[in-house]
N, C-alpha and C positions, 0 to 999 in steps of 0.2 A: 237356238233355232232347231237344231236336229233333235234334241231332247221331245221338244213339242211336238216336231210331225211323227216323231218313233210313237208317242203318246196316243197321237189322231190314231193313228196305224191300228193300234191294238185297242183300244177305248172307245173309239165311233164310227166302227163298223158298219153296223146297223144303220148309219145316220145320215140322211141326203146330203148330196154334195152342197148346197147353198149354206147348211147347218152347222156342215163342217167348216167354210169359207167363214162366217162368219166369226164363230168360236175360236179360229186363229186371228182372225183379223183384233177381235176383243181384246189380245193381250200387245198389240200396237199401240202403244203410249207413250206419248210427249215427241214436242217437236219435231225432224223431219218423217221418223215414223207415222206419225198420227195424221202429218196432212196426207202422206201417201196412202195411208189407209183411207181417206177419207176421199180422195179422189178412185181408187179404185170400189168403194161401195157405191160412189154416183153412177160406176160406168155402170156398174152391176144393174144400180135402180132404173137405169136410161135402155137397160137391155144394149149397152154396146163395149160392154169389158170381152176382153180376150180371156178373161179366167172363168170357167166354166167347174174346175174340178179340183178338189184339195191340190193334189200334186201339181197340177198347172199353177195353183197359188205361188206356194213351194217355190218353184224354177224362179219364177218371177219377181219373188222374196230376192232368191239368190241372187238373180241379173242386178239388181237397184243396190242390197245394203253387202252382197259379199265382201266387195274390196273396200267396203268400210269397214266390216266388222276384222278383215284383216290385218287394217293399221291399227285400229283399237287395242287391239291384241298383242299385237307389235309396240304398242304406245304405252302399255302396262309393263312389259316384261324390260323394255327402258326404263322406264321409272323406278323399277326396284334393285336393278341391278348398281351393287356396291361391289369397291373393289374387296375390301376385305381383306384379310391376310396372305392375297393370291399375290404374285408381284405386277407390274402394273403390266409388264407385257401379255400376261395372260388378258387382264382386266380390258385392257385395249382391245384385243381378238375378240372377246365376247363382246362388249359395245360393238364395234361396226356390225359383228352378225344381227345383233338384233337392232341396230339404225334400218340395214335394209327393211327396205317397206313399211318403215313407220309412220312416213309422211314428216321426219323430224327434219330442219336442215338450218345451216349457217348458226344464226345466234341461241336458238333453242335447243340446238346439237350440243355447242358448247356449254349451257348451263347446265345439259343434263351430266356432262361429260363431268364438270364438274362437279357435280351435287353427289356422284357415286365416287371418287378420287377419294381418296384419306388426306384427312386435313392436314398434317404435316408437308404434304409433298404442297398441295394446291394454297397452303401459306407461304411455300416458299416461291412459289411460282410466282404467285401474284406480286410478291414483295421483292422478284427479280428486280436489276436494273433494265434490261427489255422482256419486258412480260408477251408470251405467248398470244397473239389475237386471234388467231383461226385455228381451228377443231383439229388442224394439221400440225401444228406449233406446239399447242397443248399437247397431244399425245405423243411426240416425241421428243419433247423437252420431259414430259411428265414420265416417261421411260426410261431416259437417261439418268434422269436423278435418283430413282426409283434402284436404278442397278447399280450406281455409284453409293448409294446412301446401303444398300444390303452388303456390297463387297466390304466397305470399310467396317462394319461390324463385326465381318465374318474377320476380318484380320485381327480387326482388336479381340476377338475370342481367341485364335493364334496365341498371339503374344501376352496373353495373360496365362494362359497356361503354360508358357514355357519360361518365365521370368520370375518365378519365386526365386526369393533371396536364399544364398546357399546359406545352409547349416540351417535351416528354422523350422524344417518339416520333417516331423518327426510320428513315422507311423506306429499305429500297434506293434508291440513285439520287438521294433526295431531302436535300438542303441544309439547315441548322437558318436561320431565317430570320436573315439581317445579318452571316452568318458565308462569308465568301469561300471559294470550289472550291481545293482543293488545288491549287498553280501558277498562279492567278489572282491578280495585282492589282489592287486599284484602279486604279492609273495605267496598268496594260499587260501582260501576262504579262512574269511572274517563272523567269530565265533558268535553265537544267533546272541542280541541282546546287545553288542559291540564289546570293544577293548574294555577290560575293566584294568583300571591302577594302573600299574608299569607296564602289563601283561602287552608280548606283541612276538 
């Protein structure tokens, strides 16, 4: 909408107000746009519309489709949000910001709730023995598991690096303990090639 009228603005200067009313009205299509355009060109043709001038259009646009086109908007940036590899508490704080004013609520909340979840958590959810039923349940059941399922990872990363078996890690450079350097003896370096015969 504001694309269009910045468009009139600078493009149909020149051009009577009726022409311009018109030219906006032309791109009002399908369903409840189309019948309000069609009621406001009767008032026009009857001589009894309050819209006289582009910009009165404009206002008027705004009064009827704004707080539609703001849950639309609301209603897309829902739909796409996935949690992703954020953790689910984050995931949660952003859904409720964008529930507000979407016009979503109760069973349609929860489907969106879930549709953006990572399947892991929301198969286990579901497969609970009391499965979450309200958008309040889900999110923090779906929290919980969420911080419980990241902790136990992080510990099992812990305890895998500190539970190699002794004696079996053997770095560059470094010698296993009790076990002599290549060409070293005990009693003296060991002549290049090895002992030959009695030789020692």
């Amino acid at each position: 909408m504001n694309a269009c009228y910045l468009y009139a603005r600078a493009r149909l200067g020149g051009v009577e107000d009726k022409e311009k009313i018109s030219w906006v009205l032309s791109y009002m299509q399908g369903g409840v746009a189309e019948t309000w355009k069609d009621n406001i060109l009767d008032e026009i043709g009857k001589g009894t519309s309050e819209v006289e001038t582009m910009e009165e259009l404009f206002e008027k646009i705004r009064e009827e489709f704004g707080e539609f086109d703001k849950k639309s908007r609301k209603a897309d940036e829902l739909r796409l949000l996935v949690q992703g590899s954020r953790t689910c508490d984050k995931y949660v704080q952003e859904f409720r910001r964008a529930t507000r004013g979407s016009g979503y609520e109760r069973r349609a909340l929860i489907d969106e709730f879930k549709r953006g979840l990572n399947r892991a958590i929301k198969r286990k959810l579901a497969e609970a023995e009391s499965p979450p039923s309200t958008i309040t349940e889900w999110q923090e059941m779906a929290v919980k598991l969420d911080r419980n399922t990241r902790q136990s990872r992080a510990e099992d990363r812990v305890l895998a690096g500190t539970t190699q078996p002794q004696g079996t890690s053997i770095q560059q450079g470094v010698v296993r303990q009790g076990w002599p350097q290549r060409g070293i003896f005990r009693g003296g370096r060991v002549p290049r090639g090895g002992w030959r015969g009695g030789e020692r």
